[in-house]
C-alpha positions as CSV (number, residue, x, y, z in Angstrom):
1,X,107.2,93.2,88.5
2,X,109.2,96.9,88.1
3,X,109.3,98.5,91.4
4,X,108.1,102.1,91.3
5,X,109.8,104.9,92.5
6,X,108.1,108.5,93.5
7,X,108.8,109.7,90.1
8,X,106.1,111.0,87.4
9,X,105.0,107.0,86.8
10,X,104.8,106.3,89.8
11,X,102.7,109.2,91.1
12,X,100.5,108.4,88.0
13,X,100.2,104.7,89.2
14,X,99.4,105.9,93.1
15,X,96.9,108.1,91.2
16,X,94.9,105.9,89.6
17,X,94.8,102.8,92.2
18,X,94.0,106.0,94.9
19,X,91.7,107.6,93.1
20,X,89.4,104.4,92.5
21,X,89.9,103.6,95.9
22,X,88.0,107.0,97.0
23,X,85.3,106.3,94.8
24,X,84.4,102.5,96.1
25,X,84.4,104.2,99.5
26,X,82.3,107.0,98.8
27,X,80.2,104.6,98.1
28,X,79.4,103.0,101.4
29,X,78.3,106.5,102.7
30,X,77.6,109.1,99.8
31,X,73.6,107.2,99.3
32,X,72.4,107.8,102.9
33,X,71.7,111.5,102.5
34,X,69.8,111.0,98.9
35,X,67.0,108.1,100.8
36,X,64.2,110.4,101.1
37,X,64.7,111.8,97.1
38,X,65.3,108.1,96.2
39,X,62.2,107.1,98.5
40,X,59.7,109.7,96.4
41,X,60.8,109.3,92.7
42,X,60.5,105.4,92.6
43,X,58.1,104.6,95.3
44,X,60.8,103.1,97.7
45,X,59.2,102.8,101.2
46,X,61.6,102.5,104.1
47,X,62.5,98.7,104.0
48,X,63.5,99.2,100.2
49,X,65.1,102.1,101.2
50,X,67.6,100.4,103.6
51,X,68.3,97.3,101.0
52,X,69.6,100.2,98.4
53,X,72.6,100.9,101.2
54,X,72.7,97.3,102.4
55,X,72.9,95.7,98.8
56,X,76.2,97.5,98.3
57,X,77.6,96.4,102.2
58,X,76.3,93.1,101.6
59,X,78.2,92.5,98.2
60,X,81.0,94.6,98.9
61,X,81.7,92.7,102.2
62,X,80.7,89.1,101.0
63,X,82.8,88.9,97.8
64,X,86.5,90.3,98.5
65,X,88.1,87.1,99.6
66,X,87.0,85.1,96.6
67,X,88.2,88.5,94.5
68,X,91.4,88.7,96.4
69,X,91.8,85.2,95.3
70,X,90.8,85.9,92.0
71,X,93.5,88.3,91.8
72,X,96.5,85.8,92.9
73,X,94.8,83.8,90.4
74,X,93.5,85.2,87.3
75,X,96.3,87.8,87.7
76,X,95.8,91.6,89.6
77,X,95.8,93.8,86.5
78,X,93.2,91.7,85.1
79,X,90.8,91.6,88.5
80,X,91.2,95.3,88.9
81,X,90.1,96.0,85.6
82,X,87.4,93.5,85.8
83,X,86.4,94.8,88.9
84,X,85.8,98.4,87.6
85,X,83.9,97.3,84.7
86,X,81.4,96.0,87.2
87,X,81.2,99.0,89.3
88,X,81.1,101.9,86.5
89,X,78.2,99.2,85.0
90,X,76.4,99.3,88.1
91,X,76.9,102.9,89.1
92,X,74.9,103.5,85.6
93,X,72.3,101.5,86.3
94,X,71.7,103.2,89.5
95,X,71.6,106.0,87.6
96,X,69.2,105.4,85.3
97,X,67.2,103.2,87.3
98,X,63.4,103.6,86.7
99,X,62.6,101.8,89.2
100,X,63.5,99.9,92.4
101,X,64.5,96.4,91.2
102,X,66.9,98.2,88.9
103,X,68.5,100.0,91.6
104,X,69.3,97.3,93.9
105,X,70.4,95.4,91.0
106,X,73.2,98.3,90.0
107,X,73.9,98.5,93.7
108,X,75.1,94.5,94.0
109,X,76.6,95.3,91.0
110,X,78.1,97.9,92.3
111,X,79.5,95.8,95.0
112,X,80.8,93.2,93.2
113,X,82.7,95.2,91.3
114,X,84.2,96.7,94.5
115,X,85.2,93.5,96.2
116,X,87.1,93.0,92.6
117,X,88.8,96.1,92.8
118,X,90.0,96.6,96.5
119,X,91.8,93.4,97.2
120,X,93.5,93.4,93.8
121,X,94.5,97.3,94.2
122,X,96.1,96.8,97.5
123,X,98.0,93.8,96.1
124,X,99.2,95.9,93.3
125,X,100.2,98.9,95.7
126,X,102.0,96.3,97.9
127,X,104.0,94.8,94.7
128,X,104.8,97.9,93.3
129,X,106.0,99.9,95.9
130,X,108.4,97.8,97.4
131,X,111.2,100.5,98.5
132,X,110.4,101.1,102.5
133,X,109.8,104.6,102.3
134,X,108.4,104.9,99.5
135,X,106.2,102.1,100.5
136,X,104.8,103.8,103.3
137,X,104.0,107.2,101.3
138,X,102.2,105.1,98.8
139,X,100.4,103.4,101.8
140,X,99.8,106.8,103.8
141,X,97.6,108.0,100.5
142,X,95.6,105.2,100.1
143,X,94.4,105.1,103.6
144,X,93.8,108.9,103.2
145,X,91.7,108.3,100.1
146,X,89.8,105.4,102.1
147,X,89.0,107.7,105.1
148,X,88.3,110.9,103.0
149,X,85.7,108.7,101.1
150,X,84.0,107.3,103.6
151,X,84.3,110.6,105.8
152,X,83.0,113.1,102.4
153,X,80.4,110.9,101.3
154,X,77.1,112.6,103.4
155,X,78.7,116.2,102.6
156,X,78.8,115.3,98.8
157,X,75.7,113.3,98.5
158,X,73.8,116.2,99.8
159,X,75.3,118.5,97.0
160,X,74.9,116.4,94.2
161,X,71.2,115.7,95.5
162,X,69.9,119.1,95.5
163,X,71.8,120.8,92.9
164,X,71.8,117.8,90.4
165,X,69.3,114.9,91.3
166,X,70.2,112.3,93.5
167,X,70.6,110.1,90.0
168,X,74.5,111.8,90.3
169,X,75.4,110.2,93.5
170,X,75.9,107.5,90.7
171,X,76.6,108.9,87.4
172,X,79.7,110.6,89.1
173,X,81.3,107.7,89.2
174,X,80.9,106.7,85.5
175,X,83.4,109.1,83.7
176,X,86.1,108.5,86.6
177,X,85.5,104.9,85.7
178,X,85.9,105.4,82.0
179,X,89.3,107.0,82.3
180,X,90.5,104.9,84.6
181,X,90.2,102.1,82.7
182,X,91.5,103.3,79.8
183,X,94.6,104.2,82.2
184,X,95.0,101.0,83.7
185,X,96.5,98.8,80.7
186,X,99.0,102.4,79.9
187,X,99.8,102.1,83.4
188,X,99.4,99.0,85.4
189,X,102.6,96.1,85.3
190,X,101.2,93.5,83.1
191,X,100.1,90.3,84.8
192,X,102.2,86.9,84.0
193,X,100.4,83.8,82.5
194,X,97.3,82.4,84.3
195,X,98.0,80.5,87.5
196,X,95.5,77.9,86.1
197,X,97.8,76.5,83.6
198,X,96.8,72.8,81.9
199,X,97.1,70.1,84.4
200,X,97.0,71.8,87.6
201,X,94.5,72.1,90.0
202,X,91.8,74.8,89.6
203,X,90.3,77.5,92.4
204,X,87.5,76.0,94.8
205,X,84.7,77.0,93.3
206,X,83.1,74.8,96.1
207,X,85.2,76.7,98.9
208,X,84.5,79.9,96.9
209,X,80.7,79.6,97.1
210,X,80.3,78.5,100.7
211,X,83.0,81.5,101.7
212,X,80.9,84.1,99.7
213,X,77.9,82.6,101.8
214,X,79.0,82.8,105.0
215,X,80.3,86.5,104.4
216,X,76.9,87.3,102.9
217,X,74.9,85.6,105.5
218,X,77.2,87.0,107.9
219,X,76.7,90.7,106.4
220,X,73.1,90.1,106.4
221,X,72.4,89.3,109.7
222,X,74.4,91.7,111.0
223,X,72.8,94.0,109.0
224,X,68.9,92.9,109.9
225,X,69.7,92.4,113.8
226,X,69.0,95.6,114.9
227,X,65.3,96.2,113.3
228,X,64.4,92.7,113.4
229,X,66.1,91.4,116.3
230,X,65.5,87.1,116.7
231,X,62.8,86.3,113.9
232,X,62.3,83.4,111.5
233,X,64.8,84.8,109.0
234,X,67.5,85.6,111.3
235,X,67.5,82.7,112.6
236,X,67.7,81.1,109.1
237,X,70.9,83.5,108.4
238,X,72.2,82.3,111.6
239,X,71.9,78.4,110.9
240,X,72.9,79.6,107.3
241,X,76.1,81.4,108.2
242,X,77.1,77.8,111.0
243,X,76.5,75.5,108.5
244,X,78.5,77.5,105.1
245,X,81.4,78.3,107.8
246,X,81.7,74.8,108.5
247,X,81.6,73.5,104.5
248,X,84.0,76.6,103.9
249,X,86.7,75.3,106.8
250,X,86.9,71.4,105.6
251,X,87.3,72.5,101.9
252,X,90.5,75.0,102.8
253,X,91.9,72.5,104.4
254,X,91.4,69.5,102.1
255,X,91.8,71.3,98.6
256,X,94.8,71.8,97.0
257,X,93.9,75.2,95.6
258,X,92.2,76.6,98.7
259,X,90.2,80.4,98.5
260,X,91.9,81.0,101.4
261,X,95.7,79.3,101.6
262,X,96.3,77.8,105.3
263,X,99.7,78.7,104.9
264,X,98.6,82.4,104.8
265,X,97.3,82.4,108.3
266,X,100.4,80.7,109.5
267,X,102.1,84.3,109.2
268,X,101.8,86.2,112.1
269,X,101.4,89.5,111.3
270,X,98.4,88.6,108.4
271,X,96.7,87.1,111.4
272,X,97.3,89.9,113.7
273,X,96.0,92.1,110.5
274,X,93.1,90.5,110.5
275,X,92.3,90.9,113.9
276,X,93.3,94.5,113.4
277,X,91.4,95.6,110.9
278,X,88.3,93.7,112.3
279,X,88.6,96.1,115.2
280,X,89.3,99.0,112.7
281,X,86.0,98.4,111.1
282,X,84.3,97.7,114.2
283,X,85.2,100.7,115.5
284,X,85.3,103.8,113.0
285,X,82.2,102.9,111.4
286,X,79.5,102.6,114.0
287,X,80.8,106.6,114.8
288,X,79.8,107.7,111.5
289,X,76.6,105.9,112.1
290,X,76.1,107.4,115.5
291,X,77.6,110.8,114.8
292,X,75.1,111.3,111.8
293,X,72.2,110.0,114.2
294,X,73.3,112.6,117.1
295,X,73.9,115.4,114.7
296,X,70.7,115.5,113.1
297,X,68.0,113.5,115.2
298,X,69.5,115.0,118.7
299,X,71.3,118.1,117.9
300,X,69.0,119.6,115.1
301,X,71.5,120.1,112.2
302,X,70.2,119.2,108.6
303,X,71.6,116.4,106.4
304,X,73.7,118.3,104.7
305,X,75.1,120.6,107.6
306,X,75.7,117.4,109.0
307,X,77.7,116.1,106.3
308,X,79.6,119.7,106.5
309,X,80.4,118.8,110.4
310,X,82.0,115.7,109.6
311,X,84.6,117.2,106.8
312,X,87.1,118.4,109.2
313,X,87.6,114.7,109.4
314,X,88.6,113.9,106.0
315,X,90.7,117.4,105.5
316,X,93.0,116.5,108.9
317,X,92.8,112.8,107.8
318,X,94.4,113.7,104.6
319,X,96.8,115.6,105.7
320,X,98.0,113.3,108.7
321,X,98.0,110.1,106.2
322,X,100.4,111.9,103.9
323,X,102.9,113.5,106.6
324,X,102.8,112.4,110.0
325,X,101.7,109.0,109.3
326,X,104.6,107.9,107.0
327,X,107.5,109.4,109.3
328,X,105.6,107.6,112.1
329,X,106.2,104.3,110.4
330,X,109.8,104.7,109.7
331,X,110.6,105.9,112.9
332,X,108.5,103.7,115.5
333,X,107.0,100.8,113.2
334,X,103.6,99.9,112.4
335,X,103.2,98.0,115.8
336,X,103.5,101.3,117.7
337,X,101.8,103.6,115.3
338,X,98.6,100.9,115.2
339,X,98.5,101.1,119.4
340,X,99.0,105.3,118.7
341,X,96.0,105.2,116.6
342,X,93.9,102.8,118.2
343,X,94.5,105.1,121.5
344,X,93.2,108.0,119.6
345,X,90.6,106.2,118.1
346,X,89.4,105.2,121.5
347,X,89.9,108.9,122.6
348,X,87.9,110.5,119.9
349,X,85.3,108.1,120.7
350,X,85.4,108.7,124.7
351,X,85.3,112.2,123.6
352,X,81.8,111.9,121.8
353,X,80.6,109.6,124.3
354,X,81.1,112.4,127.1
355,X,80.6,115.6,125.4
356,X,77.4,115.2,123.0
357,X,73.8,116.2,124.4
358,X,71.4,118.0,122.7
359,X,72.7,121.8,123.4
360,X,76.3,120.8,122.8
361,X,78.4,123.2,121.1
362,X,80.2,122.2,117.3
363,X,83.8,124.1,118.4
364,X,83.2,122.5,122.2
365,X,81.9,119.2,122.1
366,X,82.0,118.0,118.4
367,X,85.3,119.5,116.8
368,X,87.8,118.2,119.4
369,X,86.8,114.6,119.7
370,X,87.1,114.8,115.8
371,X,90.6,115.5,115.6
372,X,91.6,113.1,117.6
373,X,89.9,110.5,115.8
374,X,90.9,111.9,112.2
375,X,94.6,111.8,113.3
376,X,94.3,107.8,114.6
377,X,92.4,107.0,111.3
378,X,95.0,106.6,108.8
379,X,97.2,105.0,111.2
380,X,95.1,102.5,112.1
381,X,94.3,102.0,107.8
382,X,98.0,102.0,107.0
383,X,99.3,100.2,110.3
384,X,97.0,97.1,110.1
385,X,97.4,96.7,106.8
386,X,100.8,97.4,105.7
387,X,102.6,94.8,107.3
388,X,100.3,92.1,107.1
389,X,100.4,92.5,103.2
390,X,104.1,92.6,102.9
391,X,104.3,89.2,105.0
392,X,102.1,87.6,102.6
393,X,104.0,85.3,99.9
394,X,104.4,86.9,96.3
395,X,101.8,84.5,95.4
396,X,99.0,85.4,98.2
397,X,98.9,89.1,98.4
398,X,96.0,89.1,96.8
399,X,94.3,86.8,99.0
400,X,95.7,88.6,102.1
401,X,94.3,91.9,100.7
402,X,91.0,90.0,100.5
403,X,91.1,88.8,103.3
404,X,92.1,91.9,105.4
405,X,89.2,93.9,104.0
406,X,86.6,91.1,104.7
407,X,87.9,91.2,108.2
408,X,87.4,95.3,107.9
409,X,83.7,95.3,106.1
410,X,82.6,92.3,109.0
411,X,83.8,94.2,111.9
412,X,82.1,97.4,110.4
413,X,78.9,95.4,110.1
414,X,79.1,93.5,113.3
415,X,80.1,97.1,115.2
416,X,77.3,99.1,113.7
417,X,74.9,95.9,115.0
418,X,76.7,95.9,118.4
419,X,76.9,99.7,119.1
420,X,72.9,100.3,117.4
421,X,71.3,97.5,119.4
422,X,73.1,99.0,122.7
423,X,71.6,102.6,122.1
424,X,68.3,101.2,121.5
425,X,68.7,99.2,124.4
426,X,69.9,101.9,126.5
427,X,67.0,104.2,125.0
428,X,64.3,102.1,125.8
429,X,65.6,101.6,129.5
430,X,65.5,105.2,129.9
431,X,61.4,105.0,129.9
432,X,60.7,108.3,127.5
433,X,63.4,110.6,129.2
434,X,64.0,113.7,127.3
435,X,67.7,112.8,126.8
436,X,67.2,109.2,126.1
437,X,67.9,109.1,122.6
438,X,70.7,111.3,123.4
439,X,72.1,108.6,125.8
440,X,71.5,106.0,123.9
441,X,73.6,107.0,121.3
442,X,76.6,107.9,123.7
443,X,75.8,104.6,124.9
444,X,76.9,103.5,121.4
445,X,79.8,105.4,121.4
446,X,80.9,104.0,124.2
447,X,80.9,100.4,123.6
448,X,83.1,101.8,119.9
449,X,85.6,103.0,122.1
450,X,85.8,99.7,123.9
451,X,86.3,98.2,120.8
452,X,89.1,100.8,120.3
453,X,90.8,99.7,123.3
454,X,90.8,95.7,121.9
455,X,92.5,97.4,119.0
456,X,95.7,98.8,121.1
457,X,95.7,95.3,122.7
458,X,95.9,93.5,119.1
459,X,98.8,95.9,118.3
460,X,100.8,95.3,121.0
461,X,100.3,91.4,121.7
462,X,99.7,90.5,118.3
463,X,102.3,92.1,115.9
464,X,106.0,91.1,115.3
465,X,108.2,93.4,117.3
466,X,110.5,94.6,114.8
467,X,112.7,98.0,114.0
468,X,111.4,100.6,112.3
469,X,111.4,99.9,108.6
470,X,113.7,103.0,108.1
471,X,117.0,101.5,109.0
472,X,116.2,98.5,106.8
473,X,115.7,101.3,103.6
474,X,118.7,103.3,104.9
475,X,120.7,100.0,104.9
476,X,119.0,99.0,101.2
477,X,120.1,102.3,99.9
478,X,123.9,102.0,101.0
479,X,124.2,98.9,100.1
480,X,122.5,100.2,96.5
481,X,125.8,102.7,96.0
482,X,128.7,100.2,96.3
C-alpha cells in the first residue's frame, strides 16, 4: 500500500475518510433536538422516541468489531465502501420515512453502515499515513472531525429542523454519501485478493454472531437501565449478555480464524487502547448528555441556544486537534499527551460539577470548564488511538480499529448509564429541593470526572514508555537522503 504524503492526494484522501467520519458522528447527537417534530408528524410517543436515538447507538456500537474484522478480511476499501452504502441507504429512509417502523429501520441501517465505515476508515488512515509526522496530522484531523460531530450535532439539528423539516437531519447526509462514494474507488489504495482464498479457513461466523450479541445486549441494557432499572427484560439482557460473552470467549480461542485474534490483545499498547478509549467514551459522552440536561431543563436556554453553547467546543476542538495536538505527540508521545488530556478532561468536568446552578452565568460558569475540556478532547481521540493501531499487525488493523471503537461506543453507553442513574439517585435523595435536579446532574458530572481520573491512570501504567515519535521521523528522514 503507497504511503501518502501531505501533498494534494493526500489531502484529498484525509478529506474523504474525515469528512465521512464527521457525518457518522453527527449522527449520534444531531436527532436529539428534532424528537418533539419527529414525535408529532408520525405519532412517535416517548418510548418510540428514544428507540429512534438508541437504534443508531445500539447498531453502531454492537457491529464494529465484526466490521473491523470484516475489513482485515474482505479487504478495507471494500468495507468502507460497503459501509457507506448502508448508511447513505438508511439516512434516506429516515428521510422519507412515513412512519415509525420505517424510521427505526433506516436508523439500524444507519448504524450498520457506520460500524462498517469507522473501523475500516481508521485502518485505512493508519496504513496510509505511515510517515510519523505526517501520521499524526492525519490523526489530529480525524479526531477533530470526530469531536466536531458529535459536539455540532444539537446546534445543527436545530437549524435543519426549523428552517427545513426535521426529514434533513437525514437527507443531509445522502449527497455527501453519493460523492463520497464515487471518490472512494478514484482515491482509496485498492485492496489485495480476499483473505478467504480456497482452502483456508473462513471468518467465525459463530464467534461473529455471539460477539455482535453480547455488544448489542450489552448496548441495550446499558441503554434501558436508567428508565427501567431491574425488570423482566433487563434481566433477560443481563443473562443474555453472560451467556453470548461466554460462547464469544471459547470460540476466539478455539477457531482458527477468530473475530477477534488473541494475538491482538497480546500487544500492549492495543490493550492499554482499549482501556483508554473505554474511559474516553465513558467520560466525554455522559457531559454532553448532562450539559444538554443542565442547559435547558436547569438553566432555561432553548434547544437550539443550547446547541449554540456547546459550539465553542467543536471550534477550539478543531483547532487544538490540528496544531497543538500533533506537535504534542512528536515532542512528548502519546503516553504523556493521553494523561494531559485525560487531566483536562477531568478538569472540564470538575469545572461543570462546581460551577453550574440554575443562575450560573454562560462567560462564568459554562465557557471556562468548556475549554478545558475542548483542548483534552482530541488528545485523548488521537492519543488512545494512534498507538494502539500502529502496534497492530498489517493484518489486524482493522480489527484493532474495531475493536478500539467498541471499547469507545461501550464506555459511552455504560458512562451515560452510570453518570444518569447517579443524578437521579442523587435527585431523588434531595426530597423536592429546589436545586435537586440541579445537583443531581453535578452529581453526574462528578462521577465523569472520576472516570477522567482512571483515564490519566491508564495512560501512565498502561502505555509503552517510549520517545517521542519525532526523533524516529527525524532519524527516517536522514537516513532517506544518503
Amino acid at each position: 500500500m503507497t504511503t501518502k504524503t501531505w501533498g494534494a492526494g493526500g489531502f484529498a484522501v484525509l478529506l474523504l475518510l474525515t469528512s465521512v467520519e464527521l457525518v457518522v458522528f453527527l449522527e449520534v447527537s444531531i436527532v436529539n433536538v428534532a424528537l418533539p417534530a419527529i414525535g408529532a408528524t408520525l405519532a412517535i410517543g416517548e418510548t418510540g422516541l428514544a428507540w429512534v436515538v438508541n437504534a443508531y447507538q445500539l447498531t453502531f456500537g454492537g457491529f464494529q468489531l465484526v466490521g473491523g474484522r470484516a475489513a482485515d478480511v474482505l479487504g478495507r476499501r471494500r468495507m468502507f465502501q460497503a459501509g457507506l452504502v448502508l448508511f447513505t441507504g438508511g439516512s434516506l429512509m429516515c428521510g422519507l420515512a412515513p412512519d415509525a417502523g420505517t424510521l427505526l429501520a433506516g436508523r439500524a441501517v444507519q448504524g450498520i453502515g457506520a460500524a462498517l465505515v469507522v473501523p475500516a476508515e481508521l485502518a485505512l488512515l493508519a496504513a496510509i499515513f505511515t510517515e510519523p509526522a505526517v501520521h499524526r496530522r492525519a490523526f489530529g484531523v480525524w479526531s477533530a472531525m470526530a469531536a466536531a460531530g458529535a459536539a455540532s450535532g444539537v446546534a445543527l439539528g436545530g437549524i435543519l429542523t426549523e428552517g427545513a423539516g426535521w426529514p434533513w437531519i437525514f437527507l443531509i447526509n445522502v449527497p455527501i454519501g453519493v460523492v463520497a462514494l464515487l471518490a472512494g474507488p478514484r482515491l482509496l489504495p485498492p485492496d489485495g485478493p480476499l483473505a478467504t482464498g480456497a482452502g483456508g479457513p473462513r471468518p467465525d461466523l459463530v464467534g461473529a454472531l455471539a460477539g455482535t450479541g453480547t455488544l448489542l445486549a450489552i448496548v441495550f441494557l446499558a441503554s434501558e437501565l436508567p428508565a427501567r432499572g431491574w425488570d423482566a427484560l433487563t434481566a433477560v439482557a443481563a443473562a443474555a449478555t453472560a451467556a453470548l460473552a461466554a460462547v464469544f470467549a471459547v470460540r476466539q480461542r478455539r477457531h482458527p480464524q477468530p473475530i477477534l485474534p488473541p494475538a491482538l490483545l497480546r500487544q500492549r499498547d492495543v490493550r492499554a487502547g482499549t482501556v483508554a478509549n473505554a474511559l474516553v467514551g465513558a467520560a466525554h459522552v455522559p457531559a454532553f448528555v448532562l450539559l444538554s440536561l443542565m442547559l435547558q431543563e436547569v438553566m432555561g436556554y432553548s434547544a437550539i441556544a443550547a446547541g449554540f453553547a456547546v459550539l465553542p467546543i467543536a471550534v477550539v476542538n478543531m483547532v487544538t486537534a490540528r496544531t497543538v495536538v500533533p506537535w504534542a505527540l512528536g515532542r512528548l508521545g502519546p503516553r504523556v499527551v493521553l494523561a494531559a488530556g485525560m487531566g483536562l478532561l477531568m478538569l472540564g468536568l470538575a469545572g461543570y460539577a462546581l460551577l453550574l446552578h440554575p443562575a450560573a452565568g454562560f462567560l462564568t460558569a459554562v465557557l471556562p470548564p468548556g475549554l478545558a475540556f475542548a483542548v483534552g478532547l482530541p488528545a485523548v481521540f488521537v492519543a488512545s488511538t494512534s498507538p494502539a493501531v500502529r502496534a497492530a499487525p498489517e493484518d489486524q488493523k482493522g480489527a484493532a480499529s474495531g475493536l478500539l471503537n467498541t471499547a469507545q461506543r461501550l464506555g459511552a453507553a455504560l458512562g451515560v448509564t452510570g453518570a444518569l442513574m447517579t443524578s437521579a439517585a442523587w435527585t431523588a435523595s434531595r426530597d423536592g429541593a429546589a436545586s435537586a435536579l440541579a445537583d443531581g446532574l453535578r452529581a453526574g458530572f462528578a462521577v465523569a470526572a472520576g472516570l477522567a481520573a482512571l483515564g490519566i491512570l491508564c495512560a501512565l501504567l498502561m502505555f509503552t514508555r517510549r520517545r517521542a515519535d519525532h526523533a524516529a521521523g527525524s532519524t527516517r528522514r536522514q537516513g532517506a537522503t544518503r
